[in-house]
C-alpha positions as CSV (number, residue, x, y, z in Angstrom):
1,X,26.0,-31.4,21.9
2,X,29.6,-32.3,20.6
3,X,32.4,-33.9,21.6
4,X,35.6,-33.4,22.2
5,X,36.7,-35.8,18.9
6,X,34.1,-34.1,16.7
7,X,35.2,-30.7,17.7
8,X,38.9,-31.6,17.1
9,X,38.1,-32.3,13.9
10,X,36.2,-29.5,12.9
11,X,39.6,-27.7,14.0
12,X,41.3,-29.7,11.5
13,X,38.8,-29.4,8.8
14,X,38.6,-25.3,8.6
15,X,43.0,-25.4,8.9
16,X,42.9,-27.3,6.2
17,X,40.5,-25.5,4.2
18,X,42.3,-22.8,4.5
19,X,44.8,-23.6,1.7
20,X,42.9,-26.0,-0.1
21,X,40.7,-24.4,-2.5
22,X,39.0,-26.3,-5.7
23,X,39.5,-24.8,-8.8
24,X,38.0,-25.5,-12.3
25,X,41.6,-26.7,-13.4
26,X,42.1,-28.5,-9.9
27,X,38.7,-28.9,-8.2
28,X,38.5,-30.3,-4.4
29,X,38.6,-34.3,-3.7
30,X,36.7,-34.2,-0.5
31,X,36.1,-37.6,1.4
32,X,33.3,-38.3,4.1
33,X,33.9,-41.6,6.2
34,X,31.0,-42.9,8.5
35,X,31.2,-45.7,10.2
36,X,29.6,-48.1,7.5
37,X,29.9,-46.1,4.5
38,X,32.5,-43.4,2.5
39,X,31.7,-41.1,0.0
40,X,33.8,-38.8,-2.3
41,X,33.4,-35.4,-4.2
42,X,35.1,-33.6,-6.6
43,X,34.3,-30.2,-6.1
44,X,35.0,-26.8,-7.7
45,X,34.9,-23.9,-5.0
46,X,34.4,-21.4,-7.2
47,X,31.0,-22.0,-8.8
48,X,30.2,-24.3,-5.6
49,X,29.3,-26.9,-7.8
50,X,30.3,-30.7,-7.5
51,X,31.5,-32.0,-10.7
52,X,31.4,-35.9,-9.2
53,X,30.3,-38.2,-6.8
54,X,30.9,-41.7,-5.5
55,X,29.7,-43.6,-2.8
56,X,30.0,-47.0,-1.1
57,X,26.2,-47.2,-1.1
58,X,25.4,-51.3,-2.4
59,X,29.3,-52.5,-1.3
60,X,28.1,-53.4,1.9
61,X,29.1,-57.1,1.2
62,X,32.7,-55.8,1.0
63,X,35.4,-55.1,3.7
64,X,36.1,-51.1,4.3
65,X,38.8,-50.7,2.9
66,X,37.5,-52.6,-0.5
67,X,35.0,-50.5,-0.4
68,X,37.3,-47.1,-0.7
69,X,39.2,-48.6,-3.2
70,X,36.2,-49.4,-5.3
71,X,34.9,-45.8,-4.3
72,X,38.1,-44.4,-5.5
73,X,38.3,-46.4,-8.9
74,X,34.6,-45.4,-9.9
75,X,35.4,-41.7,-8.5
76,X,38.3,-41.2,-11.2
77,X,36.5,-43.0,-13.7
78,X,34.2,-40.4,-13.1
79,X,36.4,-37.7,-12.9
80,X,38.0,-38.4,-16.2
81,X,34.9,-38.9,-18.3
82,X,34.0,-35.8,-16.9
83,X,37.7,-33.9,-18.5
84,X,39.1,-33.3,-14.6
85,X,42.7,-35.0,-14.6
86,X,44.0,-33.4,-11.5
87,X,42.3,-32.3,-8.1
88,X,43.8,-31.4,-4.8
89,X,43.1,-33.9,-1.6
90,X,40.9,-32.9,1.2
91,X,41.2,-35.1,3.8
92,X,38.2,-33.5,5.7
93,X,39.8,-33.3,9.1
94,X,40.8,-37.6,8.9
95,X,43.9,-38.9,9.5
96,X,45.6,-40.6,6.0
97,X,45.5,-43.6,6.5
98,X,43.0,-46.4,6.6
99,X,39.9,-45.9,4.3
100,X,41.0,-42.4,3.2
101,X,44.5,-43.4,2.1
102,X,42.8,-46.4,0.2
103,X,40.6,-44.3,-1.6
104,X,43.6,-41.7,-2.6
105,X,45.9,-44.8,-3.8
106,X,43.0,-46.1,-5.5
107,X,41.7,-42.6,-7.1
108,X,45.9,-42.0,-8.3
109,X,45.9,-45.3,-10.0
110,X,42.6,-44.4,-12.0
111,X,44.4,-41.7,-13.2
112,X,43.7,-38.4,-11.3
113,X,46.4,-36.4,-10.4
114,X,46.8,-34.8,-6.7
């Protein structure tokens, strides 16, 4: 059973899936926030293959939004070593601001592009 916020965001998720689309020249930054952790992706649609991943997993000890930042900073370190300089954002039905927009900041001073 689901509820009303969860459906809502579903909603959001598939409008704004519609024009986002990974690429192998821009792949997909997708974000996933739960409660106590956040995790990132960059993603190319085409193959449906994720190129990187990051994850607050062992930052417990942090605040939140230190933790997204941290997330962010080890996701485009990732990114670059893997040759990805620019991505498109996929806020995954969240609101910017908070946790996601502190993992974007942090992702665009590492040095990815979106």
């Amino acid at each position: 059973m689901t509820t009303k916020k969860v459906e809502r965001r579903i909603k959001i998720q598939f409008r704004i899936r519609k024009s986002v689309k990974g690429t192998a020249e821009r792949p997909r930054l997708t974000v996933f926030r739960s409660n106590k952790q956040i995790y990132a992706q960059v993603i190319n649609d085409i193959e449906g293959r994720t190129l990187v991943s990051a994850s607050s997993l062992g930052l417990e000890k942090l605040p939140k939004i230190q933790q997204a930042e941290k997330v962010g900073e080890a996701l485009a370190e990732k990114a670059k070593a893997a040759g990805v300089e620019a991505v498109v954002f996929d806020r995954n039905g969240y609101l910017y601001h908070g946790r996601v927009q502190a993992l974007a900041d942090a992702a665009r001073k590492g040095g990815l592009n979106f």
